[in-house]
C-alpha positions in Angstrom: 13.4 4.7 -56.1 17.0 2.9 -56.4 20.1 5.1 -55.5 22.9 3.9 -57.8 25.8 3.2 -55.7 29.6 2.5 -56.3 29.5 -0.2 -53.6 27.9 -3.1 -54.7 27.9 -4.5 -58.4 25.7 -7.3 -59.3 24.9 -8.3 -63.1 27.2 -5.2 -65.0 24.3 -2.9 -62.6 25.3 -1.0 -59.7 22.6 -0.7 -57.1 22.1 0.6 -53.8 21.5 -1.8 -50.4 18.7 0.7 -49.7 15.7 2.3 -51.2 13.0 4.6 -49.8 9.7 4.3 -50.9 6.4 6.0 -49.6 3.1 4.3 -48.3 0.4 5.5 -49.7 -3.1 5.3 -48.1 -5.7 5.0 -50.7 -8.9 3.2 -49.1 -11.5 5.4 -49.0 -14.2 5.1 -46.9 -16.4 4.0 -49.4 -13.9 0.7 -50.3 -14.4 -0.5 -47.3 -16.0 -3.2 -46.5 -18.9 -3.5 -43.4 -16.8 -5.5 -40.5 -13.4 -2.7 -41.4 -16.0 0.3 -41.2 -17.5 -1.0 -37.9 -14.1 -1.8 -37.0 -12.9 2.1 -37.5 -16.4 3.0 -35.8 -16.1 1.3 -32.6 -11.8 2.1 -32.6 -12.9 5.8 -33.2 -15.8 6.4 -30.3 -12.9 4.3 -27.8 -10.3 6.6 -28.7 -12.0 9.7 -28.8 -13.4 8.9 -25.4 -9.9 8.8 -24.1 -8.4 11.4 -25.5 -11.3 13.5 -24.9 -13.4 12.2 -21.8 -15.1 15.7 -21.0 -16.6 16.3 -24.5 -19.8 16.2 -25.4 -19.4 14.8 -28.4 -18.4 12.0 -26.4 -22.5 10.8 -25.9 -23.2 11.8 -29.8 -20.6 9.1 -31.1 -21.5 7.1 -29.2 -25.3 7.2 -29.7 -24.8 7.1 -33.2 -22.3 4.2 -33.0 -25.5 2.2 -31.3 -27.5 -0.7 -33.3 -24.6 -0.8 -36.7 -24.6 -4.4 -35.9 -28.3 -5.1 -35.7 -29.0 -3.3 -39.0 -25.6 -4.4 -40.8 -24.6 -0.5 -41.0 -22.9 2.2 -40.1 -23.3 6.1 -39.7 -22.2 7.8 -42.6 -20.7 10.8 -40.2 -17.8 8.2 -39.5 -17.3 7.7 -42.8 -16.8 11.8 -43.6 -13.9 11.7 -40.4 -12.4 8.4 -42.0 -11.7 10.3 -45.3 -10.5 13.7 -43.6 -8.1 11.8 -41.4 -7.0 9.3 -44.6 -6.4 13.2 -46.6 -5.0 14.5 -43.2 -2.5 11.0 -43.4 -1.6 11.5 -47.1 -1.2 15.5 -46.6 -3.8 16.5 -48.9 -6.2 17.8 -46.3 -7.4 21.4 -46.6 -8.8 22.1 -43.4 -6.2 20.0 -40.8 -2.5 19.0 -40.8 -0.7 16.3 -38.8 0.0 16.7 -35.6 -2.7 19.8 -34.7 -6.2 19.5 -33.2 -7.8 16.2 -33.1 -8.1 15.2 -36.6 -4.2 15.7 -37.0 -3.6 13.6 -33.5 -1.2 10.7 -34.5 -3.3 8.4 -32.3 -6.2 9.3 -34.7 -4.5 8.6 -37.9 -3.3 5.5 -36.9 -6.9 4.3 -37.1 -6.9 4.9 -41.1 -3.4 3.1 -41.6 -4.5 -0.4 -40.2 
């Protein structure tokens, strides 16, 4: 979106030096390809165990995360918290909002916006 401005006059059209647009994230998990879903896998089980190193879920991501290279796949559970934190990202989430509980935590949603 252009904001016209009085300052600057180029061609008979006034036009602003700045404009604002918004990013829109719009990969879903399933438009992925294999290497960025393994990529998201493997970012996802690092992060979680450092932001949450007492949780069991710790061993279940990671158990699941085992062998997507040796059978050129990966765990469909990932791909279910890739599209929650991409809704969570683009504020049409139902269930979390940005900046609460892990699936809000900026470190999280940064995963979806590389």
């Amino acid at each position: 979106m252009l904001r016209i401005s009085n300052s600057i006059k180029y061609n008979k059209f006034y036009t602003s030096k700045f404009h604002t647009s918004t990013v829109r994230l719009s990969n879903r998990w399933k438009d992925l390809d294999l290497e960025k879903k393994q990529q998201f896998v493997r970012s996802f089980v690092s992060l979680y165990k450092e932001k949450h190193p007492c949780s069991k879920s710790n061993v279940m991501y990671k158990e699941l995360s085992e062998g997507m290279e040796e059978h050129g796949d990966t765990p469909y559970v990932f791909g279910i918290l890739y599209n929650e934190l991409l809704d969570v990202a683009n504020g049409k989430s139902n269930s979390n909002q940005k900046g609460e509980g892990p699936m809000g935590d900026v470190d999280f949603l940064k995963l979806v916006a590389k």
